[in-house]
C-alpha positions in Angstrom: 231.8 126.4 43.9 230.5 128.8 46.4 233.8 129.9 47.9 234.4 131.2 44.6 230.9 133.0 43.6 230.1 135.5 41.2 229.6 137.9 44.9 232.8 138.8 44.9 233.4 142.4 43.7 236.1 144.6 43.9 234.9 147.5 46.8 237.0 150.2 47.9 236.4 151.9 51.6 238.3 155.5 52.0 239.6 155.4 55.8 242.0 157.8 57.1 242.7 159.2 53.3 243.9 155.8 52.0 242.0 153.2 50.3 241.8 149.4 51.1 240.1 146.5 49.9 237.7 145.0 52.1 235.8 141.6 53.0 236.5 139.3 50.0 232.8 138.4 49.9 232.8 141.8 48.6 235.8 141.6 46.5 235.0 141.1 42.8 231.6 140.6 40.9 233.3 139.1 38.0 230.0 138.9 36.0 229.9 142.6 36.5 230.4 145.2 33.5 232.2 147.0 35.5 234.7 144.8 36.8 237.8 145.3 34.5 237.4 149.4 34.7 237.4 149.1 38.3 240.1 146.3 38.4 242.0 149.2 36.1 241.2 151.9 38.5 242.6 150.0 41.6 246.1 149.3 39.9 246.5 152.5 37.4 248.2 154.2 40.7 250.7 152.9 42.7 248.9 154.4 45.7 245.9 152.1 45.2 248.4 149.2 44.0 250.2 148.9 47.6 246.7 149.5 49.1 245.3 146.3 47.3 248.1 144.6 48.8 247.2 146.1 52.3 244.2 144.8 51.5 245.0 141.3 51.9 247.1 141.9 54.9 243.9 142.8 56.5 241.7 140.2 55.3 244.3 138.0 56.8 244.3 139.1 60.2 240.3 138.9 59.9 239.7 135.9 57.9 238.8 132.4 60.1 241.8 130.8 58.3 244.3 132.7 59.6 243.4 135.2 62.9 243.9 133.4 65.6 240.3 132.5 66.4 237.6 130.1 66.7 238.0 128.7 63.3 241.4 129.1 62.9 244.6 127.2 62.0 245.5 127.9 65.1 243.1 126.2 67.2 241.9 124.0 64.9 244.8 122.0 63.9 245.9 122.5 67.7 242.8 120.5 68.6 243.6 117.8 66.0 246.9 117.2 67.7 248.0 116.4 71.4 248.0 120.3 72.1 244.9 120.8 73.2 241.5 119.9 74.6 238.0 121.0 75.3 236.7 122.4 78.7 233.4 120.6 78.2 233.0 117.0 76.9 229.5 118.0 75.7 231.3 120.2 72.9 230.2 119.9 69.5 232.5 122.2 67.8 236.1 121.6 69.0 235.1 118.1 70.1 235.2 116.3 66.9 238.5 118.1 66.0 240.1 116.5 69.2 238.7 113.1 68.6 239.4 113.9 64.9 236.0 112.6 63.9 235.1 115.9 61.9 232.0 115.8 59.9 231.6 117.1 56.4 227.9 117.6 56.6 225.6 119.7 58.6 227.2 120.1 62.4 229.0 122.5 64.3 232.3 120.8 64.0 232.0 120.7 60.2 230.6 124.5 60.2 234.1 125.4 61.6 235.9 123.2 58.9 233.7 124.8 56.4 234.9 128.3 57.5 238.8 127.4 57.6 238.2 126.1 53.9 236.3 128.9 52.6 237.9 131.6 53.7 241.6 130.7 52.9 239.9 130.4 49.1 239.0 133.9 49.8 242.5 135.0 50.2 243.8 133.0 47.4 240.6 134.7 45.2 242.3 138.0 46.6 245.5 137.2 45.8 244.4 136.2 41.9 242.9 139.4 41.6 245.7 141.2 42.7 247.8 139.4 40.1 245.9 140.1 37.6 246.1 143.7 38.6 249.3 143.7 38.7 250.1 141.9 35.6 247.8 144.5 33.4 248.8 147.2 35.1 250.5 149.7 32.7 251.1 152.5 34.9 252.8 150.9 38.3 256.5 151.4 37.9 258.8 147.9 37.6 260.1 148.1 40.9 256.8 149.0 42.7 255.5 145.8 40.7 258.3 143.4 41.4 257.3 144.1 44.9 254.0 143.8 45.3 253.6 140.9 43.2 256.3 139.0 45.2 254.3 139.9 48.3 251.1 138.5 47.1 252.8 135.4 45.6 254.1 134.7 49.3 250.7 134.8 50.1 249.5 132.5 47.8 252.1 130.4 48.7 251.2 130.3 52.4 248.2 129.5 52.0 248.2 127.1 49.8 250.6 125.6 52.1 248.4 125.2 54.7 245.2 124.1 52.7 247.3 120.9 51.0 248.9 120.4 54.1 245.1 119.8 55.9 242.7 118.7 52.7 245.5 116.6 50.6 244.1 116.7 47.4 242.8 120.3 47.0 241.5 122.8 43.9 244.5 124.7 42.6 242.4 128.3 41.7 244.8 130.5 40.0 242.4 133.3 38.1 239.0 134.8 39.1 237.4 133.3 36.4 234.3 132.3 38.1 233.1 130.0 35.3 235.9 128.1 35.3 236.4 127.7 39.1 232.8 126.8 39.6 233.7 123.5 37.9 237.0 123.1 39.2 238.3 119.6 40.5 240.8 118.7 42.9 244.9 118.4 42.3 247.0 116.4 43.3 249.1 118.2 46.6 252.2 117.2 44.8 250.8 119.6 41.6 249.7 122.0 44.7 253.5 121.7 46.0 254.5 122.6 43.0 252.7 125.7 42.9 253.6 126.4 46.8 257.4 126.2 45.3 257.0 128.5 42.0 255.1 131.5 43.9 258.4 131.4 46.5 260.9 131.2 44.5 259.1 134.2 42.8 258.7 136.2 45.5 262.4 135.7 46.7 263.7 136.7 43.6 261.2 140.2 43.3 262.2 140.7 47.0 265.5 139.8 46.3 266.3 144.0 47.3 263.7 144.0 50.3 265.7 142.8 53.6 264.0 145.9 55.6 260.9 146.7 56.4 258.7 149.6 55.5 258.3 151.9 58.2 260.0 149.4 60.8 257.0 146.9 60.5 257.1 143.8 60.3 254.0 143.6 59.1 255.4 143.6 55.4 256.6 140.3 53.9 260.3 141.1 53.0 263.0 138.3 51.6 263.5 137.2 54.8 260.0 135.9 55.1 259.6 134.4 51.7 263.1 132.4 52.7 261.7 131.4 56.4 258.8 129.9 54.5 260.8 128.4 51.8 263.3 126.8 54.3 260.0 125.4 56.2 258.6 123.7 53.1 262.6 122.7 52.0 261.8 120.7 55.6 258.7 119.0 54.9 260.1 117.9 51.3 262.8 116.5 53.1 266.1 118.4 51.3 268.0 118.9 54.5 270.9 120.6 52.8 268.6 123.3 51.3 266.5 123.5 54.4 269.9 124.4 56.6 271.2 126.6 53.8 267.9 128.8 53.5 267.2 129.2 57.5 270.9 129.8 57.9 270.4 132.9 55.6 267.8 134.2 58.0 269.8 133.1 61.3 273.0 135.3 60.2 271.1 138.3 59.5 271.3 139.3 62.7 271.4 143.0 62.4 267.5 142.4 62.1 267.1 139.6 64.0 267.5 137.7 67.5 266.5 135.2 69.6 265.4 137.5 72.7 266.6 136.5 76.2 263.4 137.5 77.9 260.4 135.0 76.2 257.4 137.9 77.4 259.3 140.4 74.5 258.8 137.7 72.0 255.2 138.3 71.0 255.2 142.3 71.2 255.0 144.4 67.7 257.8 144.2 65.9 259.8 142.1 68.1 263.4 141.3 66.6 262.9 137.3 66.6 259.5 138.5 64.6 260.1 138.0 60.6 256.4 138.3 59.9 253.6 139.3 62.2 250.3 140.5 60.9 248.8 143.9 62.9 245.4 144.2 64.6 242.8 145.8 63.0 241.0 148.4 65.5 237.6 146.5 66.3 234.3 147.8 67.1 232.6 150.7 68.4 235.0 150.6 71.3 238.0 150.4 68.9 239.9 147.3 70.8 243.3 146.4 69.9 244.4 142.8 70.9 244.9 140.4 69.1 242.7 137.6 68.0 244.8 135.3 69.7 245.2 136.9 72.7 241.2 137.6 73.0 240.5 133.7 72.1 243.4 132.3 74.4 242.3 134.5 77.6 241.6 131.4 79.8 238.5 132.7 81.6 235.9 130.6 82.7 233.8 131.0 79.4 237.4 129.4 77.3 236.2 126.1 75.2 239.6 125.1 74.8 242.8 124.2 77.4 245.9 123.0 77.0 246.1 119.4 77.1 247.1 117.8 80.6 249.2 115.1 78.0 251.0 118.7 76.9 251.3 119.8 80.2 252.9 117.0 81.4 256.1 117.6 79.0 256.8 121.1 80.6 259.7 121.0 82.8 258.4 123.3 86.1 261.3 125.7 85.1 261.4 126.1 81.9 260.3 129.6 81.2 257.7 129.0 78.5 255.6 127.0 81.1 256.1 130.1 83.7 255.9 133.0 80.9 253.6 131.6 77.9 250.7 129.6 80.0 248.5 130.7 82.1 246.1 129.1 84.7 242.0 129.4 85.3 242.4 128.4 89.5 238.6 128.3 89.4 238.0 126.1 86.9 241.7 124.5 87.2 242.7 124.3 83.1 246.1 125.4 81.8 245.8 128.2 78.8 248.3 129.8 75.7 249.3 133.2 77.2 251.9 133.9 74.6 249.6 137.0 73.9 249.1 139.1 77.6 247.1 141.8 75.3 243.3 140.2 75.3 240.8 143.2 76.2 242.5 146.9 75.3 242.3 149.9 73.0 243.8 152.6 72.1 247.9 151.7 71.1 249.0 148.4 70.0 251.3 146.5 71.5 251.0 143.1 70.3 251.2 142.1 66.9 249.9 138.1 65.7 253.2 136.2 65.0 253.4 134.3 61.6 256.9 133.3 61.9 259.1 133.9 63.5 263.5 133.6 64.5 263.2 130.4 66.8 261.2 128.6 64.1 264.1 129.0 62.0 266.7 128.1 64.5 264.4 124.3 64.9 264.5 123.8 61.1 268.2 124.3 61.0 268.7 121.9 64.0 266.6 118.9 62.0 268.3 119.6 59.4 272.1 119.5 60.2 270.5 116.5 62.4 269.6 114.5 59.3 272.5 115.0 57.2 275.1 113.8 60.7 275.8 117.3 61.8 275.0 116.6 65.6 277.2 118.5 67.0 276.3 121.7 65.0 272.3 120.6 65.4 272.8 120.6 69.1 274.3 124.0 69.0 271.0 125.4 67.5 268.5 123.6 69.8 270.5 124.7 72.9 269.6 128.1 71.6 266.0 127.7 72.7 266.6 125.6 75.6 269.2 128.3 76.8 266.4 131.2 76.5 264.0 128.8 78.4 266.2 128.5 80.8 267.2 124.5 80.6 269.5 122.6 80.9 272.3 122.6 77.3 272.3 118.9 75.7 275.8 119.6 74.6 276.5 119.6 78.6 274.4 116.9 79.6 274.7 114.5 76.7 277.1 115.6 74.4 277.4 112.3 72.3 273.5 112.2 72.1 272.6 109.8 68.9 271.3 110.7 65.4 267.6 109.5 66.8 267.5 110.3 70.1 268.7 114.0 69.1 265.5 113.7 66.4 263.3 113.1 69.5 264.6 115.9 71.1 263.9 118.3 68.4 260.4 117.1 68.1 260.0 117.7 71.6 261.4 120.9 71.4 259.3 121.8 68.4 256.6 121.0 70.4 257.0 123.4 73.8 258.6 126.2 71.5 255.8 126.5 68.6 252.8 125.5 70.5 249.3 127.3 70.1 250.6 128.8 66.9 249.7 127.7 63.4 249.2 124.0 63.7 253.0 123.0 63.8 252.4 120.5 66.0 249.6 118.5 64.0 252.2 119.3 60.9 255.1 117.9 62.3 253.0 114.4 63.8 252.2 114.0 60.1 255.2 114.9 58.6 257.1 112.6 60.7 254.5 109.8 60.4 254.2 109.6 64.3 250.6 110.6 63.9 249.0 107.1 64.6 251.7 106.4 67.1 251.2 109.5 69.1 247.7 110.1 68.8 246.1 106.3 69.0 247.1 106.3 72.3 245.0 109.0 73.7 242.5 109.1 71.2 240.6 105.6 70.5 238.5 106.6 67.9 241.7 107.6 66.0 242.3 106.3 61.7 244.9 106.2 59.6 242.7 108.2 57.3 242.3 110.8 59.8 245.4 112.5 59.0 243.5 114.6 56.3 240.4 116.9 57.3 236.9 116.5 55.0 236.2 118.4 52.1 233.3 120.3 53.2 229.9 119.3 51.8 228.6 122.6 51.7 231.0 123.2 48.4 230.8 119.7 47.0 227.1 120.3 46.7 227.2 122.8 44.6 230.7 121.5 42.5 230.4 117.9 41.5 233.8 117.7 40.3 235.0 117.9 44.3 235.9 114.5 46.0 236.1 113.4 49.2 238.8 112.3 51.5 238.5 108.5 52.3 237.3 107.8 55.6 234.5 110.9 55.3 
């Protein structure tokens, strides 16, 4: 299996005195003699230790999977749902994704799906190594271990998340022997789930003493992030009392947290409705700053990718995230994400990529007092939002809303709150099972089977053991 190849070796580059563990493809040789020493080496000091684990922070903000960019969740999953749409009807990459008719073969379309499923296995291979450090490390003190193993098990988690939530069916890798991955077949997403579940409920209880961050970053995964995720995947199994429970513990800690009044504070660094962002990496000779997000989502006339005039069309003219988060190419007349205003700087930061973040938490509470009756209380929590966006409150306009038109409601708030960010939209249509009915419409090549993206070709050539989705 090549996204788990005997190039991986571990590589350490000294910058600015500390050390940190670079591109994955360069992560661990495993065939190498040297491998366990320097595995040893890495983890014998708790210096090295926390920098492994900075290590993976930074792969994440560069890694396809997860930065933002051309072949991220972002976009990707954005194009598979009603979000978004090309700027040219002649384009082969993105164009496939919003018709969902991806190839798993040889095309531009399935290079970019090749590239989201690669390098997520590269952060889980990074994450497996780190465990293992961690495990046989004798020198790293209990606490310092509880730590950083409940931050790379969060990691795990998350991405494993995502990967069942697109592939199904995916390989559960959960050691860096090579030999044994090579050959690995697929499991079933409820075995994958299971997984997801036992690497949270880890890292909540090794985090259980970190509700701050270090240094005032929220860059860190504290217990406030491993319950936001937790309390998300509570919601897609469907226990509404445990997904209200869990996001309510986040809601109430609001010495750290808040839903900010003005929506152009939201996406800054270490905003206080942020409860996990990941921080740019200083790029090139010229040392730029923005994020990936904000440099992919700039809307200038060379964008391959708009907001969809469907989307569009949903956005009351005052609500705030139409007038603060989007933008608008005149000369080519296309609506564009602006969450991120940062696209071309260097020098400081000020924009960090948001993972998740307050509001998120305040729409999973809402869906879930919703489904268990609590409409009054569920109405409470989505005029949160719509008060910061400046609409009008449900509880003053139709207080004795229904159980499903209140569900509706949600979804549609879901939708202008979280858009542009980590595929919740295409989630929530499949989650929901209003896939087909939202996306037949406006997409006529559109199948049942469509729900799940290929397993790319480029590893099922080389593993025999993988199989692919039906309809591919």
């Amino acid at each position: 299996m090549n996204i788990i190849s005997k190039k991986f070796k571990i590589r350490l580059l000294s910058i600015l005195g500390c050390f940190i563990i670079v591109s994955c493809e360069d992560f661990v040789e495993v065939d190498s003699p040297n491998y366990k020493m320097d595995s040893q080496t890495v983890f014998d000091k708790e210096e090295t230790a926390k920098a492994a684990v900075k290590g993976i922070y930074n792969e994440l903000f560069n890694s396809d999977f997860s930065n933002g960019y051309t072949n991220s969740i972002s976009v990707l999953a954005g194009m598979s749902s009603d979000i978004f749409e090309t700027t040219s009807v002649t384009d082969t990459r993105y164009g496939p994704f919003q018709q969902n008719e991806i190839s798993p073969g040889q095309t531009p379309d399935a290079t970019a799906n090749f590239n989201l499923w690669s390098s997520a296995y590269r952060i889980i291979f990074m994450c497996n190594s780190a465990l293992e450090g961690i495990e046989n490390s004798q020198s790293i003190s209990e606490a310092t271990s509880e730590i950083l193993e409940g931050q790379v098990r969060f990691v795990r988690a998350f991405t494993y998340l995502y990967l069942t939530n697109l592939y199904g069916d995916v390989p559960l890798i959960l050691t860096t022997d090579y030999r044994r991955n090579a050959t690995i077949s697929r499991n079933s997403s409820a075995r994958v789930f299971e997984q997801v579940i036992t690497d949270l409920d880890m890292a909540i209880s090794f985090l259980e003493t970190v509700g701050d961050y270090e240094n005032l970053e929220r860059t860190n995964v504290n217990l406030y992030a491993a319950l936001a995720l937790r309390a998300r995947v509570y919601l897609y199994q469907q226990q509404w009392e445990k997904a209200e429970k869990l996001s309510s513990l986040v809601i109430n800690q609001t010495s750290t947290y808040e839903i900010l009044e003005n929506p152009d504070q939201v996406f800054l660094k270490n905003s206080r409705e942020a409860i996990w962002q990941i921080t740019p990496i200083p790029i090139g000779t010229f040392q730029f700053t923005y994020t990936w997000d904000g440099y992919f989502f700039r809307g200038n006339v060379n964008s391959p990718v708009k907001l969809s005039s469907n989307f569009i069309s949903t956005m009351d003219s005052q609500d705030k995230r139409l007038l603060n988060w989007i933008g608008f190419n005149e000369s080519r007349e296309f609506y564009y994400p602006q969450k991120y205003k940062d696209s071309r700087s260097r020098g400081n930061i000020t924009e960090y990529s948001m993972v998740l973040r307050l509001a998120e938490q305040y729409l999973i509470r809402a869906e879930a007092k919703a489904m268990q009756g609590k409409l009054v209380s569920a109405i409470e929590d989505i005029d949160v939002l719509r008060y910061r966006a400046g609409l009008g409150l449900i509880s003053d306009s139709n207080p004795q809303i229904g159980k499903e038109p209140l569900l509706e409601a949600i979804r549609n708030e879901r939708k202008r709150e979280l858009f542009s960010e980590w595929g919740h939209r295409w989630f929530d249509l499949k989650r929901t099972e209003k896939a087909a009915e939202i996306l037949a419409p406006i997409k006529p090549l559109w199948e049942d089977t469509d729900v799940l993206y290929p397993i790319p070709d480029e590893d099922r050539s080389k593993n025999p053991n993988l199989t692919q989705n039906i309809g591919y």
